[in-house]
C-alpha positions in Angstrom: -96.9 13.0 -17.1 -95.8 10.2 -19.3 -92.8 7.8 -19.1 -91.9 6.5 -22.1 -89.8 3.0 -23.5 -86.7 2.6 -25.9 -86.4 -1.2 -26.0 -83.2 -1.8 -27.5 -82.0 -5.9 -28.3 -78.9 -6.6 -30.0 -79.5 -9.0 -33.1 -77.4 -10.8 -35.5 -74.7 -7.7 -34.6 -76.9 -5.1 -35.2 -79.1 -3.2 -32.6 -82.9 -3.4 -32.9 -85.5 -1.2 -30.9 -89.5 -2.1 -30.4 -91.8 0.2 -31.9 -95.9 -0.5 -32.3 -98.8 0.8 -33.9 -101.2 3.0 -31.5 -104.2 2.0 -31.6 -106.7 4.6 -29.9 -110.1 5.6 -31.2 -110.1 8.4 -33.1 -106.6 9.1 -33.5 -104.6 8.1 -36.6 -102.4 4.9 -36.1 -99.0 6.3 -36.5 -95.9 4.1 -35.4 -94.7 5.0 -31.5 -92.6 3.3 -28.8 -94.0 2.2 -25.6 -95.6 4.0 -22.9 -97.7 5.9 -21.4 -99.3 8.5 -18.8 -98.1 7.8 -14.9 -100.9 7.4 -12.4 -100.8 9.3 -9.5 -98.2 8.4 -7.2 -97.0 6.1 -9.1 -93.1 5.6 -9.1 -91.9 6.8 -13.0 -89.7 2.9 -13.3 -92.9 1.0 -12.4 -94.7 3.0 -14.7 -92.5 2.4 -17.1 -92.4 -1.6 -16.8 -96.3 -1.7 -16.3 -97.2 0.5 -19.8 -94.3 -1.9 -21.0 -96.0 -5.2 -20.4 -99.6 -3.8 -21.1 -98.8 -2.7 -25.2 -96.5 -5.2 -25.8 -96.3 -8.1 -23.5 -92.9 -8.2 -22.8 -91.6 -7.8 -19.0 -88.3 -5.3 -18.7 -85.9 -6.7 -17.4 -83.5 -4.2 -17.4 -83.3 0.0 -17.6 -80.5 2.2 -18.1 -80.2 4.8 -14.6 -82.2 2.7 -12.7 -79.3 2.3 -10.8 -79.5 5.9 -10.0 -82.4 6.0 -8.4 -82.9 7.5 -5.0 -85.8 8.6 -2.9 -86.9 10.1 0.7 -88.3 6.9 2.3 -88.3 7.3 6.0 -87.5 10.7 5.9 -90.9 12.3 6.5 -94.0 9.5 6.7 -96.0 11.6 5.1 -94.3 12.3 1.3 -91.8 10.5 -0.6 -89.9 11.8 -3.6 -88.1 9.8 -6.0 -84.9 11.1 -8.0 -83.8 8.7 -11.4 -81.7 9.5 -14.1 -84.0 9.5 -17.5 -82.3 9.3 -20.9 -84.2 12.1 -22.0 -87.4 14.3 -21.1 -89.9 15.8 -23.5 -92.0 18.7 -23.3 -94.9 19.8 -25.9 -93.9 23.4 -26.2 -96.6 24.3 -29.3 -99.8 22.6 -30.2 -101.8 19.6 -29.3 -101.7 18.5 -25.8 -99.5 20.0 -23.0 -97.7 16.9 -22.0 -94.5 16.4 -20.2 -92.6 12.6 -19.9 -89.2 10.9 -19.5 -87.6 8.3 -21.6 -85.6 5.6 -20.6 -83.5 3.3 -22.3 -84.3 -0.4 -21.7 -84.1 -4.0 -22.7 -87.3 -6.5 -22.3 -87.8 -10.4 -23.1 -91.2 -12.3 -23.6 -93.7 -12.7 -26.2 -95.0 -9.9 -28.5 -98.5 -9.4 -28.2 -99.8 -8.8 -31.2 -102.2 -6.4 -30.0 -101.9 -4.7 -26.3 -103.4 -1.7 -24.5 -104.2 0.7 -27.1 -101.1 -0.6 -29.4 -101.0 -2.8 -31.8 -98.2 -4.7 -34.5 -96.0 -4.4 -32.0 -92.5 -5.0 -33.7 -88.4 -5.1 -34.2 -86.6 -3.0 -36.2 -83.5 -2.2 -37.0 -81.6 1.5 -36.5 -80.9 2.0 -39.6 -84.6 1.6 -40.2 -85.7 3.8 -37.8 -83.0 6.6 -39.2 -84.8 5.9 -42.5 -88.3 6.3 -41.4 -87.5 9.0 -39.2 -85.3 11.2 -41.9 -88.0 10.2 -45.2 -91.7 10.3 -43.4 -91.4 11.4 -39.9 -95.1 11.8 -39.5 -95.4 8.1 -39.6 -94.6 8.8 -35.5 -96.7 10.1 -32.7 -95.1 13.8 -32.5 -93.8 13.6 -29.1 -91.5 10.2 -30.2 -90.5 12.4 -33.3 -88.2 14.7 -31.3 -86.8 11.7 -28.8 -86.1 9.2 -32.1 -84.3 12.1 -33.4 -82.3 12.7 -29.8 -81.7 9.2 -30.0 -80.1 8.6 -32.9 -78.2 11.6 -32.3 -77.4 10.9 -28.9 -76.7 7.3 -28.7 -76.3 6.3 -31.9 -74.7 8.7 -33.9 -76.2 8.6 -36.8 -78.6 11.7 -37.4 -76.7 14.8 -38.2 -77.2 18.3 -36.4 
């Protein structure tokens, strides 16, 4: 299971979002956003800030939902289950790796490392670039931030049609 980062900042009146350069062996370095796989037991917002400050260096200081978030401490000592309202989930349905994660929505401040855990060039950019990348070479992206770019744009931005 992965949980996955939309850093958004608002610059200069216009709204920016982080995206990097993987960097893994053997893979091709295609653009993404930040994230990563969840280790066991580990609670999906803490994921989310650690993969966060590992690939970029920047500490979250905020997430959309996280307000949400519930769980079933003291209920039974031996389990605990966590409930938070994602922005969106993903799910590989053909091809390549079976992989299931959620994305949140989420704003960060620090210093950009210039290269982090298996991510690289990590960098701003505007919307209306990402529209443009996304629309004229979406292969550019990792496959599963393909379909959530798209669902955001759509979803919160309004600017990719049906």
């Amino acid at each position: 299971m992965n949980t996955r980062a939309i850093v958004e900042r608002e610059r200069d009146g216009k709204t920016e979002v982080l995206i990097q350069t993987r960097n893994k062996p053997n893979e091709p370095k295609q653009l993404e956003l930040p994230g990563g796989r969840v280790e066991k037991f580990e609670p999906l917002l803490t994921a989310l800030r650690r993969e966060v400050k590992e690939e970029t260096g920047l500490d979250v200081t905020w997430i959309e939902g996280e307000d949400t978030r519930i769980d079933t401490d003291g209920i039974n000592p031996d389990i605990v289950v966590e409930c938070v309202k994602p922005f969106t989930a993903y799910q590989t349905i053909k091809g390549g790796i079976d992989s299931v994660g959620y994305y949140f929505i989420c704003k960060a401040e620090g210093e950009l490392l210039e290269e982090g855990d298996h991510a690289q060039k990590a960098r701003w950019i505007t919307v209306e670039e990402l529209a443009e990348r996304i629309y004229n070479d979406p292969l550019q992206f990792i496959n599963i931030d393909c379909a959530a770019i798209k669902f955001y744009l759509k979803h919160r931005m309004n600017v990719l049609p049906n």
